[in-house]
MIDOSE-1310 file (N, C-alpha, C; in nm, 2 decimals, decimal comma, always signed):
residues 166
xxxx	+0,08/-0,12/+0,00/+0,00/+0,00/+0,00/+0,09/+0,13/+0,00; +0,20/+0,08/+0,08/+0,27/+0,22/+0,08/+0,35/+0,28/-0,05; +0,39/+0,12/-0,10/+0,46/+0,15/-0,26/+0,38/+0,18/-0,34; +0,26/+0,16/-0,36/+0,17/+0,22/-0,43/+0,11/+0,36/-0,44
xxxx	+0,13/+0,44/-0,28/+0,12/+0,58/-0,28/+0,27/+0,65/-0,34; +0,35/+0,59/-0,30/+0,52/+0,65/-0,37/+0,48/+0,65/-0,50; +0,46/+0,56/-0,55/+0,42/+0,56/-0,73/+0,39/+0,63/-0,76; +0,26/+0,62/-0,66/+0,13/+0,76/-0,75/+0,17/+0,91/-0,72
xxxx	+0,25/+0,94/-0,59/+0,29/+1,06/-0,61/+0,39/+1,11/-0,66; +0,44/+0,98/-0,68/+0,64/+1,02/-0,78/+0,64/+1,01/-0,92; +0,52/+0,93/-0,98/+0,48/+0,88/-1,14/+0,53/+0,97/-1,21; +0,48/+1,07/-1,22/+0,53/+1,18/-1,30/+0,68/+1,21/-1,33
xxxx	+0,72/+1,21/-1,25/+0,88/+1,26/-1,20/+0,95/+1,11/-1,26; +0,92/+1,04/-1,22/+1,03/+0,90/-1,21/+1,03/+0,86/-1,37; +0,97/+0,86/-1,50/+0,92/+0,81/-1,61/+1,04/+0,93/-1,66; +0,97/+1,09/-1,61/+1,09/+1,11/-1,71/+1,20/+1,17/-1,74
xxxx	+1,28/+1,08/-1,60/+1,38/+1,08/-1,60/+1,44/+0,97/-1,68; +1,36/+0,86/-1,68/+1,36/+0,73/-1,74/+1,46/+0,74/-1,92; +1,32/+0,84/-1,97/+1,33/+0,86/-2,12/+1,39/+0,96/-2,09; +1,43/+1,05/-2,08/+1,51/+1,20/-2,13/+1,46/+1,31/-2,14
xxxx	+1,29/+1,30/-2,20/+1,25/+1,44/-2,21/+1,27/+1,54/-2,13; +1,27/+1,53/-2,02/+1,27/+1,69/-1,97/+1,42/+1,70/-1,91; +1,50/+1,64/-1,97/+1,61/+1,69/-1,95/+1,68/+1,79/-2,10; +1,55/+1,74/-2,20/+1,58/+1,82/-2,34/+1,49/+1,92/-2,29
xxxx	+1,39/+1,92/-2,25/+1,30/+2,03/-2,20/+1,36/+2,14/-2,11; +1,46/+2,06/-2,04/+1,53/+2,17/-1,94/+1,64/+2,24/-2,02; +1,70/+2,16/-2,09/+1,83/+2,27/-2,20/+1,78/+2,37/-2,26; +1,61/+2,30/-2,33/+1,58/+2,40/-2,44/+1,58/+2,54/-2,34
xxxx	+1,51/+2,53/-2,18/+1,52/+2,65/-2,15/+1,60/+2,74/-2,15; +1,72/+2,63/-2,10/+1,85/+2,70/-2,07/+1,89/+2,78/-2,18; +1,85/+2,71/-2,31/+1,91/+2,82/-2,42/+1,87/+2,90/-2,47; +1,69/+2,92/-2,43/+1,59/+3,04/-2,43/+1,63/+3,13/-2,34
xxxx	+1,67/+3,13/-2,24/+1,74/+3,19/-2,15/+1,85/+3,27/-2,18; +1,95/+3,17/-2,26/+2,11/+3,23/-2,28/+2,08/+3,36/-2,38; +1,96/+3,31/-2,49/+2,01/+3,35/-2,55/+1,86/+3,48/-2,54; +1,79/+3,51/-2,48/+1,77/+3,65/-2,42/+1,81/+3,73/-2,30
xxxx	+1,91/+3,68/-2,24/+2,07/+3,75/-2,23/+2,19/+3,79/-2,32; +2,17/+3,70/-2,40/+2,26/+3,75/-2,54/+2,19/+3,92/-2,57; +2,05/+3,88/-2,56/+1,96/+4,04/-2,67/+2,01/+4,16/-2,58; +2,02/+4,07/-2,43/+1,99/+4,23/-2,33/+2,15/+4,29/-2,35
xxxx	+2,24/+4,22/-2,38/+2,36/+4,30/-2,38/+2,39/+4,41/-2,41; +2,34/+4,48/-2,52/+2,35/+4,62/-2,52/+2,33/+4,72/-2,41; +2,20/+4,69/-2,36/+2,15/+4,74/-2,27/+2,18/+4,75/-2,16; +2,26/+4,60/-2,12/+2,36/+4,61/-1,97/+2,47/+4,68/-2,03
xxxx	+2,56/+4,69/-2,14/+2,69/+4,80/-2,13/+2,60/+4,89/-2,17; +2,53/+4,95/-2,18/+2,52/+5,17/-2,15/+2,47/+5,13/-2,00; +2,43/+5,08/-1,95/+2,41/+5,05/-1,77/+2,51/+5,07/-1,71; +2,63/+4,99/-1,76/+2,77/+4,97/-1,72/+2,78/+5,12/-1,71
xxxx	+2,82/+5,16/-1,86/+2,88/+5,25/-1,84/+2,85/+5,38/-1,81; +2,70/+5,40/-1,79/+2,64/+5,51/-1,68/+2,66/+5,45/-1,55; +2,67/+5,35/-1,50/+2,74/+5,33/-1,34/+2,84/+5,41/-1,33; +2,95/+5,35/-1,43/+3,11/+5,37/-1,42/+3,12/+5,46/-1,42
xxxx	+3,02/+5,62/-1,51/+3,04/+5,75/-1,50/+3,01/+5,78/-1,37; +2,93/+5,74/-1,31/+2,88/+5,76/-1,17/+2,96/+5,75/-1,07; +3,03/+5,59/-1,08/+3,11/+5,59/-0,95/+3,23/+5,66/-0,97; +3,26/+5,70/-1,08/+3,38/+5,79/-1,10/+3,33/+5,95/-1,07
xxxx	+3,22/+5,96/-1,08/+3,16/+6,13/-1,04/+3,22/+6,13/-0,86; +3,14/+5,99/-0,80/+3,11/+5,98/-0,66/+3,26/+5,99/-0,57; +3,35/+5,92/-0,66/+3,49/+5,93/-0,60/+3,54/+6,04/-0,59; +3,49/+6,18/-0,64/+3,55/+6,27/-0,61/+3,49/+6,32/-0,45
xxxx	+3,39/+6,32/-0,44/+3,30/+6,30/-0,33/+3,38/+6,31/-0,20; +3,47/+6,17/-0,21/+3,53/+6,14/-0,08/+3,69/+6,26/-0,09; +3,73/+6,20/+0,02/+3,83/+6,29/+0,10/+3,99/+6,25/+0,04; +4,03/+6,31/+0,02/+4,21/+6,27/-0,03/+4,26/+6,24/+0,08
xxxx	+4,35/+6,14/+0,02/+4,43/+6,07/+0,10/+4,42/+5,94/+0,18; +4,51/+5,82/+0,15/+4,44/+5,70/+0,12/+4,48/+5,62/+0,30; +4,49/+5,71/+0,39/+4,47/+5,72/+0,55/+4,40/+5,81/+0,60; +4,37/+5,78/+0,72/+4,27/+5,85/+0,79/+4,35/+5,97/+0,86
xxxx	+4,46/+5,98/+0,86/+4,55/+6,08/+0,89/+4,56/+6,22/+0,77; +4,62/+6,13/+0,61/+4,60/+6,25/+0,53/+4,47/+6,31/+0,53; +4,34/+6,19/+0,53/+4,21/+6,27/+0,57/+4,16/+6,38/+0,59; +4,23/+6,36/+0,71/+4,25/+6,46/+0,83/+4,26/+6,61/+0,80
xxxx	+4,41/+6,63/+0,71/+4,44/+6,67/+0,67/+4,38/+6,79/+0,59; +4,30/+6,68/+0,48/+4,25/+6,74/+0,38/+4,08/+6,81/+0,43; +4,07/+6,78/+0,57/+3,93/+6,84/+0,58/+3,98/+6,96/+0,67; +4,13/+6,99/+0,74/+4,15/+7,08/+0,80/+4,18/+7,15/+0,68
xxxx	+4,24/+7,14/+0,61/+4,27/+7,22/+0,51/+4,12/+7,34/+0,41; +4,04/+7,25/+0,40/+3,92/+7,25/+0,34/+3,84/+7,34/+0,44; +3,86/+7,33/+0,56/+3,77/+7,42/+0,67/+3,87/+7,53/+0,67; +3,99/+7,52/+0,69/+4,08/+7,65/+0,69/+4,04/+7,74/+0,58
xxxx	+4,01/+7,67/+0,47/+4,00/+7,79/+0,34/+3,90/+7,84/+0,32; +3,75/+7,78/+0,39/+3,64/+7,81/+0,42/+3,62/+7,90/+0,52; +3,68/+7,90/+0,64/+3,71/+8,01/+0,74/+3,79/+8,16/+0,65; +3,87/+8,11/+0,62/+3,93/+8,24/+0,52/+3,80/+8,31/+0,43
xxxx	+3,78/+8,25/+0,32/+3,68/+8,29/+0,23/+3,57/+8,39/+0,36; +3,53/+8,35/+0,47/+3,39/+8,36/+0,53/+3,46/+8,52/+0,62; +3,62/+8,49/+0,66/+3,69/+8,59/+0,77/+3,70/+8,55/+0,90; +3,71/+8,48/+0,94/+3,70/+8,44/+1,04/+3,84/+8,33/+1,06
xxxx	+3,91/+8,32/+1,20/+4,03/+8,21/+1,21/+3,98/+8,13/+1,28; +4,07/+8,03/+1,27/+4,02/+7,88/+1,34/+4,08/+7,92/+1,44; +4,04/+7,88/+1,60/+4,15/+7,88/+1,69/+4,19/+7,76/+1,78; +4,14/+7,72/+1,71/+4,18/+7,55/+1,75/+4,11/+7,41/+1,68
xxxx	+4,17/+7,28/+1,65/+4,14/+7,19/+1,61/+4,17/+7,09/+1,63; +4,10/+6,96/+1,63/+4,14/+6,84/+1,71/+4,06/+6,76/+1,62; +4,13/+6,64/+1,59/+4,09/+6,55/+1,49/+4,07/+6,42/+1,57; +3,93/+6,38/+1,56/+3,94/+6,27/+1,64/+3,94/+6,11/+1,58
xxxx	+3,91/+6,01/+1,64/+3,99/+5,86/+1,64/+3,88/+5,85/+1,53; +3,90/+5,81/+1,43/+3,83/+5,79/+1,27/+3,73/+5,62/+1,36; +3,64/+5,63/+1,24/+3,47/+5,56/+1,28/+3,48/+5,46/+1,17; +3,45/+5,31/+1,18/+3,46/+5,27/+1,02/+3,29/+5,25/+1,02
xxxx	+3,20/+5,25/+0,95/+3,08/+5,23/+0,89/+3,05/+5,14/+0,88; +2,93/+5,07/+0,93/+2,93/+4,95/+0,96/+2,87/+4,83/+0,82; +2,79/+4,91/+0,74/+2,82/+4,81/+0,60/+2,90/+4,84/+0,48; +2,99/+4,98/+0,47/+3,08/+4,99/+0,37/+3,25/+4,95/+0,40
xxxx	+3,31/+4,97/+0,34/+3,47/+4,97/+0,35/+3,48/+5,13/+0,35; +3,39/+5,19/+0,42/+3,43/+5,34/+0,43/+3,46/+5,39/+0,59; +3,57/+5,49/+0,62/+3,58/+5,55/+0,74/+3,56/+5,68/+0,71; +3,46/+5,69/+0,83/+3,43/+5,84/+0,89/+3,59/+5,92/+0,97
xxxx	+3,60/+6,06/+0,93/+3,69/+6,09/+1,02/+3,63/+6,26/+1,04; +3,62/+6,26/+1,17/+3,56/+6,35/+1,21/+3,67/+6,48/+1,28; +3,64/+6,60/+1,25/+3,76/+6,71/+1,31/+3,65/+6,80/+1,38; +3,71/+6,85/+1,48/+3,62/+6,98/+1,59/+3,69/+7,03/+1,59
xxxx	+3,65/+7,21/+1,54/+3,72/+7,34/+1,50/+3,63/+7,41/+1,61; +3,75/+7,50/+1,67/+3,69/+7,63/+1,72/+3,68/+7,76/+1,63; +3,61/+7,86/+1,64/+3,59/+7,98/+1,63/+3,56/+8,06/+1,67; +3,53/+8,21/+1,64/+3,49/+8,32/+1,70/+3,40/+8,40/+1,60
xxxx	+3,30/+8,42/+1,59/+3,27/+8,46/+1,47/+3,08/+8,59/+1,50; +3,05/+8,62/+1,40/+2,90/+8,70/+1,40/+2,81/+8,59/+1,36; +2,72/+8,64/+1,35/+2,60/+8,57/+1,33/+2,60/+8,56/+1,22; +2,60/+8,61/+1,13/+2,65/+8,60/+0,99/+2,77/+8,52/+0,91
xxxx	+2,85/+8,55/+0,98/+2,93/+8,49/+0,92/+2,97/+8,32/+0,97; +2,90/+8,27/+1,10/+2,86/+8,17/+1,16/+2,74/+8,08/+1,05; +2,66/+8,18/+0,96/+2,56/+8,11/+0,88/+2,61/+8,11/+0,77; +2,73/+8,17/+0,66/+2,79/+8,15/+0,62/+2,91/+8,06/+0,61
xxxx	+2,99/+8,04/+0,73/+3,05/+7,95/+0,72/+2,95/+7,78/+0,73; +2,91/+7,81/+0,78/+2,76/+7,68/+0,76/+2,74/+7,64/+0,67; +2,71/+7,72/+0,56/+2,67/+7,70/+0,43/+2,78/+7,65/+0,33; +2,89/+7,72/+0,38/+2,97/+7,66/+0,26/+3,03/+7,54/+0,33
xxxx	+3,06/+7,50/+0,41/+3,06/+7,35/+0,43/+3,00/+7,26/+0,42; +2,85/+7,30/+0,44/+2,69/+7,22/+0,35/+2,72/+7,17/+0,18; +2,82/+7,29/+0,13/+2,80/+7,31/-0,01/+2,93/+7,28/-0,09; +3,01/+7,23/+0,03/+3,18/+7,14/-0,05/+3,16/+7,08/-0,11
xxxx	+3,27/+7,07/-0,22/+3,28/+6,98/-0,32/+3,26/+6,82/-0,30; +3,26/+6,86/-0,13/+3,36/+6,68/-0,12/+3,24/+6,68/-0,01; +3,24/+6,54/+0,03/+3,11/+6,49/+0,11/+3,18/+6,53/+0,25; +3,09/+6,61/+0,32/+3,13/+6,65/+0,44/+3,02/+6,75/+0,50
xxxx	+2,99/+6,73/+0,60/+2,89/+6,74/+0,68/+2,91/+6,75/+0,80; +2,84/+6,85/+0,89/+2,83/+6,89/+1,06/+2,75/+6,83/+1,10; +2,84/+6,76/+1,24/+2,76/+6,68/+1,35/+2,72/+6,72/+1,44; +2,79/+6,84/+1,46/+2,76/+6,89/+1,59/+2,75/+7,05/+1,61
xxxx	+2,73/+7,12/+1,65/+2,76/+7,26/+1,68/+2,76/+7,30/+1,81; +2,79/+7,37/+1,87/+2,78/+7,40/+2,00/+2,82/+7,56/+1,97; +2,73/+7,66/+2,02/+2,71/+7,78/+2,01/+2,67/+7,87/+2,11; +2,80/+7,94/+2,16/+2,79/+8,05/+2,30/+2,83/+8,20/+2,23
xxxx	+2,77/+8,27/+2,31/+2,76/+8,44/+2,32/+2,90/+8,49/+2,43; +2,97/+8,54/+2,35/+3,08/+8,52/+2,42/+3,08/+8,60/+2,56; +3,01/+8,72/+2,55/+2,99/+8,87/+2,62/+2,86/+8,90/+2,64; +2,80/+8,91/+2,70/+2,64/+8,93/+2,67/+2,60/+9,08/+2,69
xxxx	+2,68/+9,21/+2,76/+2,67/+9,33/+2,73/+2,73/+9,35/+2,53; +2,79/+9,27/+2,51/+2,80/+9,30/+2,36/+2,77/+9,12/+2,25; +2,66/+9,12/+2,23/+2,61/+8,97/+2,16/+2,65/+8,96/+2,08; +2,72/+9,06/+1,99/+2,80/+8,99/+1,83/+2,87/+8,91/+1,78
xxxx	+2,95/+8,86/+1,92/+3,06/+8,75/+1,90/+3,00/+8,63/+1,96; +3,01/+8,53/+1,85/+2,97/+8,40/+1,88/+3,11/+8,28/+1,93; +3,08/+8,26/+2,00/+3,24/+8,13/+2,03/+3,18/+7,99/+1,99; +3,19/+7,92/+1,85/+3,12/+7,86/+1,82/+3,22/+7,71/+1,81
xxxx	+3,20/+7,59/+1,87/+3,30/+7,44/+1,82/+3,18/+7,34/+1,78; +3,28/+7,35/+1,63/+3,18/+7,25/+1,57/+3,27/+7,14/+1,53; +3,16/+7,04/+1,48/+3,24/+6,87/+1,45/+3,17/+6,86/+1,31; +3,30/+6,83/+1,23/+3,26/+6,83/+1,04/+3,33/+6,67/+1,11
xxxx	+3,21/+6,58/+0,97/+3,25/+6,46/+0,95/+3,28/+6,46/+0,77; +3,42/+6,42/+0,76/+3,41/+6,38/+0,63/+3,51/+6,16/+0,59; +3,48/+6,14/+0,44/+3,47/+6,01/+0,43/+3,56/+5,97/+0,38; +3,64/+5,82/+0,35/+3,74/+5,78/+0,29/+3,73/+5,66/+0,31
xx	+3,73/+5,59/+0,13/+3,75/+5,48/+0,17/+3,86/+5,36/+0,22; +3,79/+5,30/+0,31/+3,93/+5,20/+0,38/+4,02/+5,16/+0,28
């Protein structure tokens, strides 16, 4: 009784393997298959190579320098020239222990800059750090009135994060 249910529910399957057919039935797919992947090819290289233009746009993005040290570097530099352009000096900077990201091969390296600055030129230098060439972004700000008989001076430490890959 029991070999008689195995039969009846394996019949199908077991016959044809026997003869061959659906093992011709399975190639023909296979080659219905290959060969509309053959058609799409065009269409994957211009994909390609709008990626490739892409990831090569995106690489300029990150930060120079192929350690978390020249990193460093390159975002103190980048905020120095940004302070300049805006008027204002840095008066202090500290680069802290770089971050790796937990699904890329990319490190965060983060720097906190002091300043002294107006209200103005505090939203300016904001802005063009928002608007760098290179990916980089404020984490933090921290924002005091230095004098409060005179409010114009702001004593402002902020923390810019910028990226590089490991």
């Amino acid at each position: 009784m029991l070999l008689a249910g195995f039969i009846y529910r394996f019949y199908p399957f077991g016959f044809e393997f026997l003869d061959g057919t659906s093992d011709l039935a399975l190639k023909q797919k296979k080659i219905v298959k290959y060969s509309e992947a053959i058609q799409q090819k065009p269409y994957i290289d211009k994909h390609l190579i709008a990626l490739s233009k892409i990831a090569g746009e995106s690489a300029k993005l990150f930060l120079k320098g192929s350690t978390p040290a020249l990193a460093a570097v390159d975002i103190q530099n980048t905020l120095n020239g940004i302070a300049e352009k805006v008027g204002v000096s840095v008066s202090r900077m500290d680069v802290q222990k770089e971050k790796k990201l937990e699904k890329d091969n990319i490190l965060s390296i983060q720097v906190t800059f002091r300043i002294t600055s107006t209200t103005r030129q505090l939203r300016d230098l904001i802005y063009y750090i928002e608007a760098s060439e290179k990916l980089i972004r404020i984490v933090n700000i921290q924002a005091n009135v230095q004098n409060n008989k005179t409010p114009e001076e702001i004593v402002s430490s902020i923390t810019v994060e910028g990226f590089i890959r490991e």
